[in-house]
C-alpha positions as CSV (number, residue, x, y, z in Angstrom):
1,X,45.7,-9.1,-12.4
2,X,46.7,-8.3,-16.1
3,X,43.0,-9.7,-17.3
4,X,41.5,-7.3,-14.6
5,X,43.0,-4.7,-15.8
6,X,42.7,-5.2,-19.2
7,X,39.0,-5.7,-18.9
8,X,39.2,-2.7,-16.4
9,X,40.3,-0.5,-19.4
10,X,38.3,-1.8,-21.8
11,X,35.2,-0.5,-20.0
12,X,36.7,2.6,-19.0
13,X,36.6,3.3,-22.8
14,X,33.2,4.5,-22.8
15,X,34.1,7.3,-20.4
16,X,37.6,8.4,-20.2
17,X,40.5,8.6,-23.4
18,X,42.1,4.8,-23.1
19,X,45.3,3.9,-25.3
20,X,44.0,1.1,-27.1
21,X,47.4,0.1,-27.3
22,X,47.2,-1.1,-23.4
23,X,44.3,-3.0,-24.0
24,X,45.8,-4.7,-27.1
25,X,49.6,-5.9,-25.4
26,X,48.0,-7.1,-22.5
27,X,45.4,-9.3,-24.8
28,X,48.8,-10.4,-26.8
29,X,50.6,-11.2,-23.0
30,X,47.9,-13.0,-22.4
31,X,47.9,-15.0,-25.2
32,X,50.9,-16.5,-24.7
33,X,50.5,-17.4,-21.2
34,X,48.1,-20.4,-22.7
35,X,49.0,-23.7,-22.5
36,X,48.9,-26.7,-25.0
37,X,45.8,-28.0,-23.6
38,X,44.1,-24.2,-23.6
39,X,43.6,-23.2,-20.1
40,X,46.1,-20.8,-19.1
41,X,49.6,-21.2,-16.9
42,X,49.7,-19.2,-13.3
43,X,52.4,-16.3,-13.1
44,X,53.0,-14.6,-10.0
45,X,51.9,-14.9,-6.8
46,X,48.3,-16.5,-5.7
47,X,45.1,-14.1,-5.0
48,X,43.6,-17.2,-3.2
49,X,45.5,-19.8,-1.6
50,X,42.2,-21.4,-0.8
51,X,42.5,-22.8,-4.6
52,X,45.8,-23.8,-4.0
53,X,46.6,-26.7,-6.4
54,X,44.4,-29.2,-8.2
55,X,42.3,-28.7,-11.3
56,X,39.9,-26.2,-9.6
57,X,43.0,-23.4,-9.6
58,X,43.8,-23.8,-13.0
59,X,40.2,-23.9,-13.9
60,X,39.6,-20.9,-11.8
61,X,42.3,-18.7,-13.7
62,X,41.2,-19.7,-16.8
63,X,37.6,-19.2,-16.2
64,X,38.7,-15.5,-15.0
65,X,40.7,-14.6,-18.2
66,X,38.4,-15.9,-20.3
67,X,35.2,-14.0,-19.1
68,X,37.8,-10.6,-19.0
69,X,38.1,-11.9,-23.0
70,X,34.5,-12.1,-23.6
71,X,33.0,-9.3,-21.5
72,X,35.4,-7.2,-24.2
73,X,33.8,-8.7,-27.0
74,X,36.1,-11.0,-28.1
75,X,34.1,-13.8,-29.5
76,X,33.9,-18.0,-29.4
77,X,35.8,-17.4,-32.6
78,X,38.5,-16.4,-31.0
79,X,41.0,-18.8,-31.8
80,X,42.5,-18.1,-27.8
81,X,38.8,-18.1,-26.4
82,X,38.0,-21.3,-28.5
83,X,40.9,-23.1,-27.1
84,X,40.1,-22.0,-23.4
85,X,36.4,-23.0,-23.3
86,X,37.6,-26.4,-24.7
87,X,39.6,-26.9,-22.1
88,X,37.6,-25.7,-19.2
89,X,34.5,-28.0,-20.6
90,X,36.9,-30.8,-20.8
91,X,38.4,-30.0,-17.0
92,X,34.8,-29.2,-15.2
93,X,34.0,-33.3,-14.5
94,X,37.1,-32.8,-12.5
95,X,36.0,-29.5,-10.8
96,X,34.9,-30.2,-7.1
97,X,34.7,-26.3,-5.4
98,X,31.8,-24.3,-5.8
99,X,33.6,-21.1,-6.3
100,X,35.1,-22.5,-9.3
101,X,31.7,-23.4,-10.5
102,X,29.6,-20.0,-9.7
103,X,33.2,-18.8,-12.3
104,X,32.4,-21.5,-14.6
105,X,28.7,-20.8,-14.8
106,X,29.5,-16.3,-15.3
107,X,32.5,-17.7,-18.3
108,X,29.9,-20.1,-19.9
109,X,26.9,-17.8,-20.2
110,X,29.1,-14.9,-22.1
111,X,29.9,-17.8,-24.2
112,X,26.5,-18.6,-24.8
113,X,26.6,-22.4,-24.2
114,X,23.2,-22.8,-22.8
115,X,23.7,-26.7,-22.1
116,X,26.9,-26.0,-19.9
117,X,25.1,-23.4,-18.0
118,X,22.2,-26.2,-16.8
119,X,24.8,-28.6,-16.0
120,X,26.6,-25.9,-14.2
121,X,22.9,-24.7,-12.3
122,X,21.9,-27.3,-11.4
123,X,25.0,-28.7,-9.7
124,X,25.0,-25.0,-7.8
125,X,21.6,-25.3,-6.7
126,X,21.8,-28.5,-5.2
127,X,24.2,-27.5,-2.8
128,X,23.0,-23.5,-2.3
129,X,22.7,-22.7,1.2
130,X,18.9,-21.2,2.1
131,X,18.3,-19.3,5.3
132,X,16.2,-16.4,5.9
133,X,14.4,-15.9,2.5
134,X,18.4,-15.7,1.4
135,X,20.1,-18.2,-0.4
136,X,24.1,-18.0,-1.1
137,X,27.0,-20.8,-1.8
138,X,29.7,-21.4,0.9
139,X,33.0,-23.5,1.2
140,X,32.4,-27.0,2.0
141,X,32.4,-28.1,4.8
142,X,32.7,-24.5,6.4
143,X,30.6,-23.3,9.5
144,X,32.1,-20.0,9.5
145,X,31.1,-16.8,9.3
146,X,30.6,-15.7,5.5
147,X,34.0,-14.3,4.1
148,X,34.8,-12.7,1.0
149,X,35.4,-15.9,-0.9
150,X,31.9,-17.1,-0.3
151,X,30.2,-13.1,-1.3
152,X,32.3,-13.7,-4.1
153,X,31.3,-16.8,-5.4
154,X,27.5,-16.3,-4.7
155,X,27.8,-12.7,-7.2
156,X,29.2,-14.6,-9.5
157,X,25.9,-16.8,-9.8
158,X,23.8,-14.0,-9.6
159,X,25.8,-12.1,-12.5
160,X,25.0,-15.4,-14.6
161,X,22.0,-15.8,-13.9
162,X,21.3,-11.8,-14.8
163,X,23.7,-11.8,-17.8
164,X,22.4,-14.5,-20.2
165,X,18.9,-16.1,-21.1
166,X,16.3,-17.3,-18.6
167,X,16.8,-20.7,-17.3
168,X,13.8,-22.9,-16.3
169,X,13.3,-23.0,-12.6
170,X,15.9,-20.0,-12.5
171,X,13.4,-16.9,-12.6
172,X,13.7,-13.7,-11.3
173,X,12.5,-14.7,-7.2
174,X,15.5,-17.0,-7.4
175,X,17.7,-14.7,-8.0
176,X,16.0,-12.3,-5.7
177,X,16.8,-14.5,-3.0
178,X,20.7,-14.1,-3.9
179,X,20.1,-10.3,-3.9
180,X,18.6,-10.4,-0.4
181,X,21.5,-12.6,1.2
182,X,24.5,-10.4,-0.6
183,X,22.5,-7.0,0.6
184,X,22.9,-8.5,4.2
185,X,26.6,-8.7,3.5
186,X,26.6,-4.8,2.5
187,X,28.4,-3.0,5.3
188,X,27.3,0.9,6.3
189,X,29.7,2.1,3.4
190,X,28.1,0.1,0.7
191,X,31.5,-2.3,0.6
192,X,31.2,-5.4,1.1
193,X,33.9,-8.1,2.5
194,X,37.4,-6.9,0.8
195,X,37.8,-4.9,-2.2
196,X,38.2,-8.4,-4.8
197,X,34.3,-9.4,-3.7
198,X,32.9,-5.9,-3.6
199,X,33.8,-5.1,-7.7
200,X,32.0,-8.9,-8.2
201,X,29.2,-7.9,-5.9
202,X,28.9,-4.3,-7.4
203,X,28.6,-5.4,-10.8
204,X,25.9,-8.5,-10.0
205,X,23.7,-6.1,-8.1
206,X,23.9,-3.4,-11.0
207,X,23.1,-6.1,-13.3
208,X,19.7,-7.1,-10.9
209,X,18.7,-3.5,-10.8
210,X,18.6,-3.4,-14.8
211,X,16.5,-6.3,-14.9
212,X,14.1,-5.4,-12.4
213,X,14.1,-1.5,-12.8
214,X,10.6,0.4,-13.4
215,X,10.0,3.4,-14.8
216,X,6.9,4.3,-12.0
217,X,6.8,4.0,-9.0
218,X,6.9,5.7,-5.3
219,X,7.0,4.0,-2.0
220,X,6.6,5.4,1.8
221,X,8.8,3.6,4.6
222,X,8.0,4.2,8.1
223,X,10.5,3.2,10.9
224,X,8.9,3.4,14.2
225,X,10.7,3.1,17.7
226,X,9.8,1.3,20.7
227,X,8.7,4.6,22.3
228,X,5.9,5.4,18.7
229,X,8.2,7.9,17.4
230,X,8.1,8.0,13.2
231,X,10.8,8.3,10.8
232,X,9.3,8.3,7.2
233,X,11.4,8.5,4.2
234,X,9.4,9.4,0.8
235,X,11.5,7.5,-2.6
236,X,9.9,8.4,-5.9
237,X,11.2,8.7,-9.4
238,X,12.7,12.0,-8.5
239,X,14.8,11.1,-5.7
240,X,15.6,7.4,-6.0
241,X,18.8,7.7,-6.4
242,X,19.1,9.9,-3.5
243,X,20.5,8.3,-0.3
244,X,18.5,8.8,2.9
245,X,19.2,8.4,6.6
246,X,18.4,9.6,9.9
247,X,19.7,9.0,13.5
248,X,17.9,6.5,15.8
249,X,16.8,8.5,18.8
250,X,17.3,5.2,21.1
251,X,19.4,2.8,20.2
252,X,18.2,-0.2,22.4
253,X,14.8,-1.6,21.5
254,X,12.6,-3.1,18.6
255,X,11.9,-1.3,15.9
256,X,9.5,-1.5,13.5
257,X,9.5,-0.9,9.4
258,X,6.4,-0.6,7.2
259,X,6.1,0.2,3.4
260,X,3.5,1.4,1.3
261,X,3.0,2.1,-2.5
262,X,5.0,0.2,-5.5
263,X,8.1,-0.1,-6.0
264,X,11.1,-2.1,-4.7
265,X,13.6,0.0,-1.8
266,X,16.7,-1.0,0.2
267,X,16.4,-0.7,3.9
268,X,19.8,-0.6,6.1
269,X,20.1,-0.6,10.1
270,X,24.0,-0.1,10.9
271,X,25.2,-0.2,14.5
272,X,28.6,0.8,15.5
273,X,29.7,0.0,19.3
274,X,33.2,-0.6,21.0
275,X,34.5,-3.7,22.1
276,X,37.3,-4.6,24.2
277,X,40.4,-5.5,22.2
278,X,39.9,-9.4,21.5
279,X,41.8,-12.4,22.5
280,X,43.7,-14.1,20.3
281,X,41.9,-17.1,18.6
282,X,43.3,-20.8,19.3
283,X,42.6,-21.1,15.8
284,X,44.1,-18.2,14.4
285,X,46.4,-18.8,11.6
286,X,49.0,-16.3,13.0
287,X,50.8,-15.8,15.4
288,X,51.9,-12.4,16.6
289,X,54.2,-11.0,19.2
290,X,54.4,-7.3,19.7
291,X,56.8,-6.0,22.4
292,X,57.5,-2.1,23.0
293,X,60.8,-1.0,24.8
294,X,62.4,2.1,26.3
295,X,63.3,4.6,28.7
296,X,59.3,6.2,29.5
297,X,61.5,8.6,32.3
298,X,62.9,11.1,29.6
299,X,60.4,13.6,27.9
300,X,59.2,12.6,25.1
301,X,60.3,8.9,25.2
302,X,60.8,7.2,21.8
303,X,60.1,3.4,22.1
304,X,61.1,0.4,20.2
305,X,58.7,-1.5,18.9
306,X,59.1,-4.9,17.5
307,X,56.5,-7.2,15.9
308,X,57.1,-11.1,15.6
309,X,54.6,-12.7,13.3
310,X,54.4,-16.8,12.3
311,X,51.8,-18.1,9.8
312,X,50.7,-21.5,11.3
313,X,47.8,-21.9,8.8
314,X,46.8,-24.8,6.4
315,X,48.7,-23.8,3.3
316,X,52.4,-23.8,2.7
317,X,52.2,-19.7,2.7
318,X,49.8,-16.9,2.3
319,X,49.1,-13.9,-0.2
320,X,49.3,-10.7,0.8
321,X,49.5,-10.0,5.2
322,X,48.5,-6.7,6.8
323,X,50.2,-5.4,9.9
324,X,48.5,-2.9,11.4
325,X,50.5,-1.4,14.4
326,X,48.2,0.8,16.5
327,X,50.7,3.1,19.1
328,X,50.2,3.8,22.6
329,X,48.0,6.7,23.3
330,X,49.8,10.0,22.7
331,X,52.5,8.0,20.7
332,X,53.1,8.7,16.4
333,X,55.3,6.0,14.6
334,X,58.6,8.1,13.3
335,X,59.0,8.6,9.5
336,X,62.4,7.2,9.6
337,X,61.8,3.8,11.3
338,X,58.9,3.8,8.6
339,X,61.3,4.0,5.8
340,X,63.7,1.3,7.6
341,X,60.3,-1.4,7.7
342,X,59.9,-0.8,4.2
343,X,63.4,-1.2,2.8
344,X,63.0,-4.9,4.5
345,X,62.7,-6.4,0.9
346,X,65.8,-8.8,1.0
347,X,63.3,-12.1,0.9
348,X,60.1,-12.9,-0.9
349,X,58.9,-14.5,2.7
350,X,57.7,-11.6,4.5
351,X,59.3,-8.7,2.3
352,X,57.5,-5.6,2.6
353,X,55.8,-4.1,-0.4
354,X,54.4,-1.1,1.4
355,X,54.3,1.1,4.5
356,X,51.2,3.2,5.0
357,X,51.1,6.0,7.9
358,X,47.6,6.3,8.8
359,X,46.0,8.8,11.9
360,X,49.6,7.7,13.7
361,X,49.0,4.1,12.6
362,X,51.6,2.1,10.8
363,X,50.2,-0.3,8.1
364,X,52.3,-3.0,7.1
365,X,51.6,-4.7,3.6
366,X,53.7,-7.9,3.1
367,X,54.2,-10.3,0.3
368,X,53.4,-12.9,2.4
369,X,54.6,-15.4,4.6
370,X,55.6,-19.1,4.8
371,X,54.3,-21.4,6.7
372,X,56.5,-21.6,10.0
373,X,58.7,-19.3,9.4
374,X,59.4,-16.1,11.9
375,X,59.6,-12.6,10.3
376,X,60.1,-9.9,12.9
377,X,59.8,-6.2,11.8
378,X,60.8,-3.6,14.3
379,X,59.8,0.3,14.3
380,X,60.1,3.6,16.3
381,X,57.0,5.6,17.8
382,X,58.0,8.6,19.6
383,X,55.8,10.5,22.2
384,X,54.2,13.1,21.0
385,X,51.2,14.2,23.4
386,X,51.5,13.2,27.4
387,X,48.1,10.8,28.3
388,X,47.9,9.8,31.6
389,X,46.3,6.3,32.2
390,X,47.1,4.9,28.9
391,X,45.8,1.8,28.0
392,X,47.4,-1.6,25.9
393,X,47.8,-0.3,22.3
394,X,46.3,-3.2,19.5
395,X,48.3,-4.8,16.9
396,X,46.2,-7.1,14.0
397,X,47.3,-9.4,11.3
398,X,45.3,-10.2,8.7
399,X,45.0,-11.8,5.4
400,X,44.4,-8.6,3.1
401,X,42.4,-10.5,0.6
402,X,40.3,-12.4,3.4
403,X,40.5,-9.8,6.4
């Protein structure tokens, strides 16, 4: 976090007044968070507990501080920086995940070593993932749906790859391929998985859009519908940074898109339906009980709500949880109970940070949990509109980093 925003401020530089002095103390912090051997010792609480332990962790933290270092200018002469890259070449025989890799191979091309970035290349490429004219890196041994980890990871080799010299074999349609898997990730709002993955994914696109931008240009899209009705959008030089929509008429059917002229656009189809409230998974790493209790015969019924929650997963506990308690129809969670949840900061296990009210919601923000253990939180939500047929309100954990 301290190299984030470190790096964070030293960029902001260019547009906003910045104490220098912030930049400088957390540069010196960091410094003496290295180790003999270089790399750099953990402090505080894991981002991702799917690097728990091992060498790829330590190589992972390192390879972030480091590229925060470089991307500020500090050089290879750096007597921290030297130490660092020593140690991560050293450690990288050892280093088995592919996320640590797609971090190794960003850290390495700041530092210009053009021999670690083909060793590092070409063990990513032999185990990229190609699908769809897409290509993109994944866990091992994961048949999942892509998470933030994996958007992550796959940015990270397309900011390489658009940050240093060509490499052979590595030209421009390979990384095009990146671009077109990472763009299927983009959600309506232009976010991607969680907020860590989107800044990563952000910056690697920016960096494509340099490399391939043109000065001329104009293209015509055409959407057609089932039915032969035309939707044309017009991007030129004058508008192309002008974003463009338009309602589907129908929503069932197969539509149709055709482009003419030069130029390079994006194209996005979002669909937003309901769905019935789902059933917990067998797999789920959680565990959650949510019981609501109370005399419903008095007007304007307050009722208790308490929320058990175990984490079953496959680490020993978890970063940050969410809780998000959705009340009954016509039901707001009361202030006071709110401020009771959040003075529940007696334990690390479970202690909450934060307590958001949001549209009658109540968002939960824990530290995070240990494996096995129980943590109950209880809360008020008070009637505040009369709704007849009311239906089973929805209560969600989730990992905040990974939702």
């Amino acid at each position: 976090l301290t190299a984030f925003v470190m790096k964070s401020f030293g960029k902001a530089k260019r547009y906003i007044y910045i104490d220098e002095a912030y930049v400088d103390e957390a540069k010196a912090w960091l410094d003496h968070k290295q180790q003999d051997n270089g790399c750099f010792a953990s402090v505080g609480q894991l981002i991702h507990t799917n690097l728990e332990g091992g060498v790829d962790y330590e190589v992972t933290l390192s390879a972030y501080v480091t590229a925060a270092m470089l991307e500020l200018n500090y050089t290879t002469t750096d007597p921290v920086v030297s130490r660092s890259l020593a140690c991560l070449k050293n450690a990288y025989p050892q280093v088995k995940s592919a996320y640590a890799k797609a971090l190794l191979f960003y850290t390495f091309t700041l530092a210009g070593d053009e021999l670690m970035r083909t060793t590092l290349i070409t063990s990513l490429d032999s185990n990229s993932k190609v699908s769809g004219g897409g290509r993109h890196w994944s866990r091992a041994n994961d048949g999942s749906a892509p998470d933030s980890l994996e958007v992550e990871m796959t940015s990270y080799v397309l900011l390489a790859l658009m940050s240093g010299p060509k490499l052979p074999g590595f030209d421009l349609s390979y990384s095009a391929s990146i671009v077109s898997w990472l763009s299927q990730q983009q959600n309506a709002f232009g976010g991607f998985k969680s907020k860590q993955d989107t800044v990563v994914a952000l910056q690697a696109l920016a960096k494509y859009s340099v490399a391939t931008y043109s000065p001329q240009g104009a293209v015509t899209v055409t959407v057609t519908s089932p039915s032969g009705l035309k939707n044309t959008f017009n991007v030129a030089q004058s508008n192309r940074l002008l974003y463009q929509e338009t309602r589907l008429q129908k929503v069932s059917g197969d539509y149709s898109i055709s482009a003419e002229g030069k130029g390079c656009v994006y194209v996005q189809f979002n669909l937003q339906y309901f769905v019935p409230p789902a059933v917990p998974h067998a797999h789920s790493p959680y565990f959650i009980l949510a019981v609501a209790s109370g005399n419903c015969s008095v007007q304007n019924p307050a009722l208790e709500v308490v929320v058990a929650v175990v984490y079953n997963g496959k680490h020993s506990e978890t970063n940050m949880v969410v809780i998000d308690v959705k009340p009954l129809s016509g039901f707001v969670v009361n202030e006071t109970s709110v401020h009771h949840v959040n003075s529940n900061t007696n334990s690390t296990d479970g202690a909450v940070k934060r307590v958001d009210q949001i549209d009658g919601r109540a968002v939960i923000y824990l530290n995070g949990l240990t494996h096995g253990s129980l943590m109950v939180y209880t809360m008020t939500i008070v009637q505040d509109v009369t709704v007849q047929k009311q239906k089973p309100a929805v209560v969600k954990v989730y990992n905040y980093y990974e939702p």
